[in-house]
C-alpha positions in Angstrom: 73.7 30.6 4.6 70.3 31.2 5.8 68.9 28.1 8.1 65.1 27.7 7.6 63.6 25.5 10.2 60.2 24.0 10.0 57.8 22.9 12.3 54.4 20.9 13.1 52.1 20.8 9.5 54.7 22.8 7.7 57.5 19.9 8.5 55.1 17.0 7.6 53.9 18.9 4.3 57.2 19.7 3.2 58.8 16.5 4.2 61.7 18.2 5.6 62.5 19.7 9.1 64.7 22.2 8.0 67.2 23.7 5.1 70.3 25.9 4.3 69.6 28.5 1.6 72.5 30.9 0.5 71.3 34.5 0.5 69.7 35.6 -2.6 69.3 39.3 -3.7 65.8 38.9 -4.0 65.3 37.8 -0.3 65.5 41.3 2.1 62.8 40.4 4.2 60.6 37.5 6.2 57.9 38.5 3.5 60.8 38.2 0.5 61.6 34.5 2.1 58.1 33.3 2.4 57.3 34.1 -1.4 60.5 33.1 -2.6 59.8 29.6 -0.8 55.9 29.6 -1.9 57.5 30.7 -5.8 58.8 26.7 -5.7 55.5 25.5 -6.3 53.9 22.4 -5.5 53.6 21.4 -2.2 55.4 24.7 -0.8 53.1 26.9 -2.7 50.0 24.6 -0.7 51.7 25.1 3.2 52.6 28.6 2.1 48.9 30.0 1.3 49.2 33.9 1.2 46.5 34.8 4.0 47.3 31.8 5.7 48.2 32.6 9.2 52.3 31.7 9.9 54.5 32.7 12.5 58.0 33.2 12.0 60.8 33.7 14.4 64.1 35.2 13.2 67.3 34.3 15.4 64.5 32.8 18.5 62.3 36.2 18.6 58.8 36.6 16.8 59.3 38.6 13.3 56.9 40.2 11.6 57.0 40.3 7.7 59.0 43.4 7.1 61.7 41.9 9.4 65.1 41.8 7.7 66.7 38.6 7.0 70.3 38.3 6.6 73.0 35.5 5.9 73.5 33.6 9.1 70.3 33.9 10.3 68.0 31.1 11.6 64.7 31.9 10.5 61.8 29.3 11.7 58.3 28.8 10.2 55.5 27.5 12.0 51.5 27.6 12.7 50.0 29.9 15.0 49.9 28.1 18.5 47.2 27.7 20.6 46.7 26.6 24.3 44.5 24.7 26.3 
């Protein structure tokens, strides 16, 4: 399984903080898991904007989109951070 973790907007949006998805041939990639997610419609389709600006993290390091996803993975979505 595949844990997707959500956080700040993307939690509240959603209305969940995170989820197990079983591996899906379709899914190779963070870009693969971000439109599959956004491909659900409705409010996931709204947080998931293509163009919108999202970071992801694969296993606790920064991915880019053409990182590979695998089953076991922890893969976390969240806005770009700023500081103060």
């Amino acid at each position: 399984m595949i844990r997707i973790r959500y956080f700040a907007h993307l939690r509240e949006t959603l209305g969940t903080a995170d989820e197990q998805l079983a591996p899906v041939p379709e899914i190779a990639t963070v870009a693969d898991l971000v439109a599959y997610l956004r491909a659900r419609g409705g409010v996931w389709a709204q947080a998931l904007v293509p163009g919108e600006r999202l970071m992801v993290a694969v296993n606790q390091e920064l991915a880019r989109p053409e990182t590979r996803v695998r089953d076991t993975d922890e893969v976390a979505l969240f806005p770009p951070v700023t500081g103060g």
